[in-house]
Chimera marker file (.cmm) of the C-alpha trace (Angstrom):
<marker_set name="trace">
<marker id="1" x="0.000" y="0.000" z="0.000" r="1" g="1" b="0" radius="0.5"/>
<marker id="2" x="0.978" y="3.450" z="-0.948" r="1" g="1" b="0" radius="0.5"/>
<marker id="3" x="0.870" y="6.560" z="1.812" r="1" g="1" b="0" radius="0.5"/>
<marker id="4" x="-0.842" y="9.766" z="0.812" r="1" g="1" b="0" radius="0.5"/>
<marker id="5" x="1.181" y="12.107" z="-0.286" r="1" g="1" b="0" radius="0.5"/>
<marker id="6" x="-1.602" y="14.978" z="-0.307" r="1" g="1" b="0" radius="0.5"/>
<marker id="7" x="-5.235" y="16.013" z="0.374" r="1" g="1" b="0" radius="0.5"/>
<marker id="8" x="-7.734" y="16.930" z="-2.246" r="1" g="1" b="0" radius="0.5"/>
<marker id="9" x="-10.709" y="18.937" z="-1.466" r="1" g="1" b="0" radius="0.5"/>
<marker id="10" x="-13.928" y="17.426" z="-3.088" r="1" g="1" b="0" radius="0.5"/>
<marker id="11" x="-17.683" y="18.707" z="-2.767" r="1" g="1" b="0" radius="0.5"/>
<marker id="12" x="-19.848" y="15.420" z="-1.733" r="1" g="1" b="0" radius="0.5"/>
<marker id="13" x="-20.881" y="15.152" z="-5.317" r="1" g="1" b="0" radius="0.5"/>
<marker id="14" x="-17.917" y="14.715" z="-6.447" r="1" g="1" b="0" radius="0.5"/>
<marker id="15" x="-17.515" y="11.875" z="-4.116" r="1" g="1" b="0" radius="0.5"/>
<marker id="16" x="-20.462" y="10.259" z="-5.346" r="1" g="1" b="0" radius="0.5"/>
<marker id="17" x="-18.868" y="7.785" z="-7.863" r="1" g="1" b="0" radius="0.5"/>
<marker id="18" x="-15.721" y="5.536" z="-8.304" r="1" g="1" b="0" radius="0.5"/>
<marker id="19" x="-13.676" y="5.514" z="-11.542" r="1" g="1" b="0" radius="0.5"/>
<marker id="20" x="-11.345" y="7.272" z="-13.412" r="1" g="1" b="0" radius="0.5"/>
<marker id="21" x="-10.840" y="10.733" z="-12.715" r="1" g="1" b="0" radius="0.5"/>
<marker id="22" x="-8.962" y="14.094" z="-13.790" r="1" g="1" b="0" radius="0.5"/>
<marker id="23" x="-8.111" y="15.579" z="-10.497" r="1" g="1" b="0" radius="0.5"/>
<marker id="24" x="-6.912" y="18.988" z="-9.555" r="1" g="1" b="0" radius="0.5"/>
<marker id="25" x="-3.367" y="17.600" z="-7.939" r="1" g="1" b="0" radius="0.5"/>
<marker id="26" x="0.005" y="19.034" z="-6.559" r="1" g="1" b="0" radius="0.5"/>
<marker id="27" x="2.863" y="19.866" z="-9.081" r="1" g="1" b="0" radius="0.5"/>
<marker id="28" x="4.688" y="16.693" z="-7.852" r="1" g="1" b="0" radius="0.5"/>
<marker id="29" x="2.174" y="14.429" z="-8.970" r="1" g="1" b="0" radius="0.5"/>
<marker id="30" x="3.488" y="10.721" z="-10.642" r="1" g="1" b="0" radius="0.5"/>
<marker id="31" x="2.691" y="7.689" z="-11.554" r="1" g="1" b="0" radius="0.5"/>
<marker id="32" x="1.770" y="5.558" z="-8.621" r="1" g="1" b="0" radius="0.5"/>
<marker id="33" x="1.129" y="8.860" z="-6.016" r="1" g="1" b="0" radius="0.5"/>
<marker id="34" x="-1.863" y="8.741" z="-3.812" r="1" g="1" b="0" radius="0.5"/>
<marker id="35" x="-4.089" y="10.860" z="-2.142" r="1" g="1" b="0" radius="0.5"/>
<marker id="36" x="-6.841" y="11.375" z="0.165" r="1" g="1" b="0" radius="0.5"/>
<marker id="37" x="-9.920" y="12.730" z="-0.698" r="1" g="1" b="0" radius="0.5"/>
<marker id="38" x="-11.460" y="15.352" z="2.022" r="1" g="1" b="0" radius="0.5"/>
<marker id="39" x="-15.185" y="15.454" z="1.078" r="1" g="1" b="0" radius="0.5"/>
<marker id="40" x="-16.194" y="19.254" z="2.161" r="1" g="1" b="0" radius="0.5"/>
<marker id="41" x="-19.308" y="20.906" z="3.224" r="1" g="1" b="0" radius="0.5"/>
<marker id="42" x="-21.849" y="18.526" z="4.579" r="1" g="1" b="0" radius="0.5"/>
<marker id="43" x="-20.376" y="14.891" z="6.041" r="1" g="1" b="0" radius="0.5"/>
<marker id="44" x="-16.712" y="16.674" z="6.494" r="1" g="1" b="0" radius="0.5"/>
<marker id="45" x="-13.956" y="13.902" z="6.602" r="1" g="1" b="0" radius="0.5"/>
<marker id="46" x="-11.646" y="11.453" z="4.450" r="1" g="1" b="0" radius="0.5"/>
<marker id="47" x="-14.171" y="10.272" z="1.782" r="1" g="1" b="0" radius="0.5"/>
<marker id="48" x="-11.559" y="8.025" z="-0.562" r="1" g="1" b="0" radius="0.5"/>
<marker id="49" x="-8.741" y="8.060" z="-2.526" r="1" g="1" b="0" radius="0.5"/>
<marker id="50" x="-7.344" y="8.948" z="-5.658" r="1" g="1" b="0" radius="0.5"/>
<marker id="51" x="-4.446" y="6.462" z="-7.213" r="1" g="1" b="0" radius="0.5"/>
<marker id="52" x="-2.799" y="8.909" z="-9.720" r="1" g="1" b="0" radius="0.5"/>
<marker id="53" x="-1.836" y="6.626" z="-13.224" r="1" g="1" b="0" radius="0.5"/>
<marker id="54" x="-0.031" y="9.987" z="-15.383" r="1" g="1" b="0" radius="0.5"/>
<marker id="55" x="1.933" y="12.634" z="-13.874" r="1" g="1" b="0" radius="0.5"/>
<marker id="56" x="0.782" y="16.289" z="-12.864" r="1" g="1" b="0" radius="0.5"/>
<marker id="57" x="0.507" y="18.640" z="-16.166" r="1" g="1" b="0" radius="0.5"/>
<marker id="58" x="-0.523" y="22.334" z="-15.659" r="1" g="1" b="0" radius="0.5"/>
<marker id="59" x="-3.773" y="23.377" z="-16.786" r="1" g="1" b="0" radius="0.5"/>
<marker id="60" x="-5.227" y="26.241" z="-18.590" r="1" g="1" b="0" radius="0.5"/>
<marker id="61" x="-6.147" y="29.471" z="-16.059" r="1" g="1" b="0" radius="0.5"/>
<marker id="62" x="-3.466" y="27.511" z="-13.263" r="1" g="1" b="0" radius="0.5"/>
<marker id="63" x="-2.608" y="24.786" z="-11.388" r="1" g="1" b="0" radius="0.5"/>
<marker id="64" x="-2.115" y="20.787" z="-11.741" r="1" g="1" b="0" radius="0.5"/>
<marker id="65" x="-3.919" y="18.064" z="-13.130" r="1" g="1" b="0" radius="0.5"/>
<marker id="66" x="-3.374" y="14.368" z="-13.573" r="1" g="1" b="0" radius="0.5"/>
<marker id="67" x="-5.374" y="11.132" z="-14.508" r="1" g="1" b="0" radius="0.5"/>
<marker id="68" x="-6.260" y="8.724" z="-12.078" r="1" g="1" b="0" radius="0.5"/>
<marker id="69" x="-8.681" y="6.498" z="-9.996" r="1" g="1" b="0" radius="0.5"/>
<marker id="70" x="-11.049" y="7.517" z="-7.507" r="1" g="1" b="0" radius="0.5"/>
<marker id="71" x="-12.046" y="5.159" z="-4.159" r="1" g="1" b="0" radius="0.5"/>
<marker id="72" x="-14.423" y="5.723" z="-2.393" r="1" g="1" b="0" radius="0.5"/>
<marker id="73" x="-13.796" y="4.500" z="1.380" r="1" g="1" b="0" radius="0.5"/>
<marker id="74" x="-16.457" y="2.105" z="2.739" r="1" g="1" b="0" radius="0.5"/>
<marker id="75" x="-16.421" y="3.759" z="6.224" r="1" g="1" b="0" radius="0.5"/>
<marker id="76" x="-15.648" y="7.673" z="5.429" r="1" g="1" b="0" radius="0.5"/>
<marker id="77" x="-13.422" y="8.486" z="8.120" r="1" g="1" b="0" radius="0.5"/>
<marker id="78" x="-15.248" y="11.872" z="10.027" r="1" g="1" b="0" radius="0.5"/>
<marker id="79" x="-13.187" y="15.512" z="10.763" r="1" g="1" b="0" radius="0.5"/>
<marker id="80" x="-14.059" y="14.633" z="14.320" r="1" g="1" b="0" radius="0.5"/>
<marker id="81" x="-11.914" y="11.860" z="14.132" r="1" g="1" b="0" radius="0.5"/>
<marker id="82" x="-8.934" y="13.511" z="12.478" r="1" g="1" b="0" radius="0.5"/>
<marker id="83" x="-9.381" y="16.416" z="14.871" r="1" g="1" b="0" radius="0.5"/>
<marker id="84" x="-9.162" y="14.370" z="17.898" r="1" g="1" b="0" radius="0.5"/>
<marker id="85" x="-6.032" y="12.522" z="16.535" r="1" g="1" b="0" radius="0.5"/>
<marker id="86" x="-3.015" y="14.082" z="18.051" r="1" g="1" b="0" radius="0.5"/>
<marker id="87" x="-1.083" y="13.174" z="14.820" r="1" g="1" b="0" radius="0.5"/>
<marker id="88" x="-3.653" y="14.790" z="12.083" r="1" g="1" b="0" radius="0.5"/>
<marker id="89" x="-5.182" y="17.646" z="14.381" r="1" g="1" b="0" radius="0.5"/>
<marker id="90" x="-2.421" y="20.175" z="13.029" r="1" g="1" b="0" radius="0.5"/>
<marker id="91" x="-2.872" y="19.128" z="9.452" r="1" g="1" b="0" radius="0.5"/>
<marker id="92" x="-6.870" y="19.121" z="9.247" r="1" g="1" b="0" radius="0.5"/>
<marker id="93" x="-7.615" y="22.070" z="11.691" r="1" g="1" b="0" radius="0.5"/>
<marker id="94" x="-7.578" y="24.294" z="9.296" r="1" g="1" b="0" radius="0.5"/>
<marker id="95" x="-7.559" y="23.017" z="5.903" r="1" g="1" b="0" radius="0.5"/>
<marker id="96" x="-8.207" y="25.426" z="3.066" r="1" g="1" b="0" radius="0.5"/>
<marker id="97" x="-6.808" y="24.091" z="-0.155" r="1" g="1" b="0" radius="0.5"/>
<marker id="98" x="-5.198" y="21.033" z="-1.535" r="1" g="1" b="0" radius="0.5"/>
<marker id="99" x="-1.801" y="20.426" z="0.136" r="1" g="1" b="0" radius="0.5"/>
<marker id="100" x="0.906" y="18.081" z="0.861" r="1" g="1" b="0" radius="0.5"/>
<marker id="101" x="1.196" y="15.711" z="4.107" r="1" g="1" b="0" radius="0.5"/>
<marker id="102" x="4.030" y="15.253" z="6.465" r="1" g="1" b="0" radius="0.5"/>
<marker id="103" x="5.516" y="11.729" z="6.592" r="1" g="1" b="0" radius="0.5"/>
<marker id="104" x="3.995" y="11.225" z="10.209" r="1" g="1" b="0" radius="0.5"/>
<marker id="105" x="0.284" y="11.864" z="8.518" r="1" g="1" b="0" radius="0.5"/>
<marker id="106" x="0.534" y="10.317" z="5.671" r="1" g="1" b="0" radius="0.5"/>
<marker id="107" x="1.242" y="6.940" z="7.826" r="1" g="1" b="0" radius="0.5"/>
<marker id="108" x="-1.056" y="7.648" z="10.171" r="1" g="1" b="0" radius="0.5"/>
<marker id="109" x="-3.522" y="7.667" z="7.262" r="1" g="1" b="0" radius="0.5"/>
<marker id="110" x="-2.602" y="4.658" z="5.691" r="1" g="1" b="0" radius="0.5"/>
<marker id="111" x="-3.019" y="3.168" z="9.038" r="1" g="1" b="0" radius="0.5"/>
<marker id="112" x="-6.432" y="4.663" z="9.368" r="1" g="1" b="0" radius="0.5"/>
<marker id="113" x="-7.246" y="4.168" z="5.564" r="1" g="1" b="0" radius="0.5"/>
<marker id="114" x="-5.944" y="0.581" z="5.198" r="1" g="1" b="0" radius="0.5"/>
<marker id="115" x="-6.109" y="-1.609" z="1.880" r="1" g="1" b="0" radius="0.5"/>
<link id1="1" id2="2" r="1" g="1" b="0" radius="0.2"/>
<link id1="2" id2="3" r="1" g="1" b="0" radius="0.2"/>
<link id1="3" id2="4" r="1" g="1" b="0" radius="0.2"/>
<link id1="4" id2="5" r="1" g="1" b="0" radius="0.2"/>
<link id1="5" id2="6" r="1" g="1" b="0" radius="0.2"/>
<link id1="6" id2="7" r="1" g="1" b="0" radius="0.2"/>
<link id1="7" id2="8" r="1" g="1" b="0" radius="0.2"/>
<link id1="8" id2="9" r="1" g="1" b="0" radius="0.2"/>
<link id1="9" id2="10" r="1" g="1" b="0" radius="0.2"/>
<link id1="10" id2="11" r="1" g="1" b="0" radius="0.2"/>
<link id1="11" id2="12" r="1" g="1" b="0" radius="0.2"/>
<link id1="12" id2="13" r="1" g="1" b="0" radius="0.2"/>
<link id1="13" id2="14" r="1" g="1" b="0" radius="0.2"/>
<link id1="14" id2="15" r="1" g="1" b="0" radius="0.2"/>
<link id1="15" id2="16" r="1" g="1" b="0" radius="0.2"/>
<link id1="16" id2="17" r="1" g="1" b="0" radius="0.2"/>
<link id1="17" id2="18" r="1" g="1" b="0" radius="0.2"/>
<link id1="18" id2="19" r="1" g="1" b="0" radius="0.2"/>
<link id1="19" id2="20" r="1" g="1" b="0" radius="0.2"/>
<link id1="20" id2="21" r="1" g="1" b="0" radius="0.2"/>
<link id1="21" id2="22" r="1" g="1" b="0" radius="0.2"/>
<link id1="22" id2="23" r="1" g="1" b="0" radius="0.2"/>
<link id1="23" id2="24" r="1" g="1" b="0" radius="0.2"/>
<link id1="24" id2="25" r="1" g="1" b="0" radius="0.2"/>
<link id1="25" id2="26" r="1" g="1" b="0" radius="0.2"/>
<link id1="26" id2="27" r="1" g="1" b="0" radius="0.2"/>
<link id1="27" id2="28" r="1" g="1" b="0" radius="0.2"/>
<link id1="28" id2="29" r="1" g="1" b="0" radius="0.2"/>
<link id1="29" id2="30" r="1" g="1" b="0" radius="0.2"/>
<link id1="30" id2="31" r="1" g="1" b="0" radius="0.2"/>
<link id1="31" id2="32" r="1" g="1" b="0" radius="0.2"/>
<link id1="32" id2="33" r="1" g="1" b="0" radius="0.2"/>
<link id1="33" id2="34" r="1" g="1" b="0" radius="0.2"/>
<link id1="34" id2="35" r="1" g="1" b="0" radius="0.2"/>
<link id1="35" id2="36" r="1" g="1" b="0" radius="0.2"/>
<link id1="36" id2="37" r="1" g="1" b="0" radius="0.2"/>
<link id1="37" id2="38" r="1" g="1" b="0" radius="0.2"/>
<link id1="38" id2="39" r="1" g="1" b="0" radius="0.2"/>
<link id1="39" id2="40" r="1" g="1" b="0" radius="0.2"/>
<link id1="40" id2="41" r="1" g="1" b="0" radius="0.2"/>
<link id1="41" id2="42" r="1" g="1" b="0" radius="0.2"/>
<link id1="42" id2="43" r="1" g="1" b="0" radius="0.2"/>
<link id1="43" id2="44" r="1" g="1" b="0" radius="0.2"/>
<link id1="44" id2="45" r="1" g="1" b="0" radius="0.2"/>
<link id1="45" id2="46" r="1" g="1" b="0" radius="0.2"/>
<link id1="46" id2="47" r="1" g="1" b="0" radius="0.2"/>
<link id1="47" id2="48" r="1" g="1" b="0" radius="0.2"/>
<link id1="48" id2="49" r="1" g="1" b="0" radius="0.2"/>
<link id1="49" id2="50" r="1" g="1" b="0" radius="0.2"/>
<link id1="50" id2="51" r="1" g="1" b="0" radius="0.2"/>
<link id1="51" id2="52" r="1" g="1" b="0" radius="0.2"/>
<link id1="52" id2="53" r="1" g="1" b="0" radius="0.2"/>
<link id1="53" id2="54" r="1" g="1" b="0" radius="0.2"/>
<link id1="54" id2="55" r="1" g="1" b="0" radius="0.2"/>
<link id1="55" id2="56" r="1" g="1" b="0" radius="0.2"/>
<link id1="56" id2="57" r="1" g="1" b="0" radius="0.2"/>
<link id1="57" id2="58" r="1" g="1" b="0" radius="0.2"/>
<link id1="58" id2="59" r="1" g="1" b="0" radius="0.2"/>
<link id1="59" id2="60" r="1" g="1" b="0" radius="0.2"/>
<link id1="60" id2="61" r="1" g="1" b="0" radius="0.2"/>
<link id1="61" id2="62" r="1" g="1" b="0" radius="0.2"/>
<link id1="62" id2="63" r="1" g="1" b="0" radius="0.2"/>
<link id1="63" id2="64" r="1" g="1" b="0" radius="0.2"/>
<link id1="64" id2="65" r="1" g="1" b="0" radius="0.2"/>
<link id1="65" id2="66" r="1" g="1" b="0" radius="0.2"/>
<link id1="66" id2="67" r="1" g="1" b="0" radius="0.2"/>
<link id1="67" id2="68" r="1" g="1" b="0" radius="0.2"/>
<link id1="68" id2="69" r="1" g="1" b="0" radius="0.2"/>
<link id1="69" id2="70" r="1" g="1" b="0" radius="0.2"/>
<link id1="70" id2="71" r="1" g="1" b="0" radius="0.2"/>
<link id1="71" id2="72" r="1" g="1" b="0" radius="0.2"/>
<link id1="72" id2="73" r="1" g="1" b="0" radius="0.2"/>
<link id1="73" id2="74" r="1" g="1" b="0" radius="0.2"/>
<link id1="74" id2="75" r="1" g="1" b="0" radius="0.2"/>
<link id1="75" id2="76" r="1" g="1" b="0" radius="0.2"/>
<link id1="76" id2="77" r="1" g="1" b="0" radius="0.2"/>
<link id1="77" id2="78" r="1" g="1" b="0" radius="0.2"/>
<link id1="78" id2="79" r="1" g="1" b="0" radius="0.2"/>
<link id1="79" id2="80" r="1" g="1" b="0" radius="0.2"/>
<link id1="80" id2="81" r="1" g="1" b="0" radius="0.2"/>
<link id1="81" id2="82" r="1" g="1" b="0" radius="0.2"/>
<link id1="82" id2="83" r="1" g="1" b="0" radius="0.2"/>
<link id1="83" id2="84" r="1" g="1" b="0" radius="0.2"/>
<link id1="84" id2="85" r="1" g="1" b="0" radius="0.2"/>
<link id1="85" id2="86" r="1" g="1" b="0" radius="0.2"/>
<link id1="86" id2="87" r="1" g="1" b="0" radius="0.2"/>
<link id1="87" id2="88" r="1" g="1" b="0" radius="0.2"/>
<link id1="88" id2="89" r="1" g="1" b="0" radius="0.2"/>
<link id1="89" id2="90" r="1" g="1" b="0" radius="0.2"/>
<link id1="90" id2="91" r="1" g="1" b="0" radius="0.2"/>
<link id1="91" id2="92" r="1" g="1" b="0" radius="0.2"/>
<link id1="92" id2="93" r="1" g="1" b="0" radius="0.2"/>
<link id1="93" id2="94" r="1" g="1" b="0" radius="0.2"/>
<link id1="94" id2="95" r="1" g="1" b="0" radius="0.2"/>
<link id1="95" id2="96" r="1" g="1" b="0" radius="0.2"/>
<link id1="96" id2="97" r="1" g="1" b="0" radius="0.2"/>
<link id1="97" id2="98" r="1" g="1" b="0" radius="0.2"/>
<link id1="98" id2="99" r="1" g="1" b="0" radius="0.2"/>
<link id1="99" id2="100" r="1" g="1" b="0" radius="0.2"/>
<link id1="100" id2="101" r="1" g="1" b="0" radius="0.2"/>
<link id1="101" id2="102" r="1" g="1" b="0" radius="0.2"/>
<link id1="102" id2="103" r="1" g="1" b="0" radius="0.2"/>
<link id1="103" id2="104" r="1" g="1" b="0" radius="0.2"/>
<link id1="104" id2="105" r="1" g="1" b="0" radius="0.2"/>
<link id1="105" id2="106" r="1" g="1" b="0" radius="0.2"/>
<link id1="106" id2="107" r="1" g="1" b="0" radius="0.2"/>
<link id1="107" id2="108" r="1" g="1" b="0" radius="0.2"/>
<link id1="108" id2="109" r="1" g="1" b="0" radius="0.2"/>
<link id1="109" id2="110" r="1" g="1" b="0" radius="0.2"/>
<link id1="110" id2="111" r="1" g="1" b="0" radius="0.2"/>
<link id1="111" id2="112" r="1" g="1" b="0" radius="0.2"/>
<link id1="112" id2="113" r="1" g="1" b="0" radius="0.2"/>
<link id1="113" id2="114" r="1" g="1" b="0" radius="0.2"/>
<link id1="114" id2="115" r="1" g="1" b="0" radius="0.2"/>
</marker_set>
């Protein structure tokens, strides 16, 4: 299993359905990177994943984009729960934007996430 390397910020409709995705991603993005999906608004929490197949390539008006799967979690894992975890508190407290994760997160949500 692969650690996150970042968060995405999704709207829960964009949640809604597994399968191949173009995802708004950080410049770093390969082959083989992961990362969690934070669903936003209503239901805040870890939602799924994205497994990244093509590498980041900038996109017109800004930013990153990249190919790659979308997995939905079967137990969404809630904001409370990363709030109360000493390890993710700092990292999910006040999340505004797609970012990266430090090591000690992104383990701690593989852990969380699992296979």
């Amino acid at each position: 299993m692969t650690d996150p390397d970042a968060i995405l910020l999704w709207r829960a409709d964009e949640c809604a359905a597994p399968g191949p995705v173009h995802a708004c991603c950080l410049r770093a993005t390969e082959p083989g990177s992961r990362a969690v999906v934070y669903r936003t608004r209503e239901d805040q929490g870890i939602a799924g994943t994205v497994d990244f197949s093509s590498a980041a390539t900038s996109r017109p008006g800004g930013g990153w984009v990249a190919a790659g799967r979308f997995t939905p979690l079967s137990r969404p894992i809630p904001r409370a729960d990363l709030l109360a975890d000493d390890v993710l508190r700092p990292v999910f407290r006040a999340l505004r934007s797609r970012r990266g994760l430090p090591d000690a997160a992104a383990r701690r949500l593989a852990e969380l996430i699992g296979d």
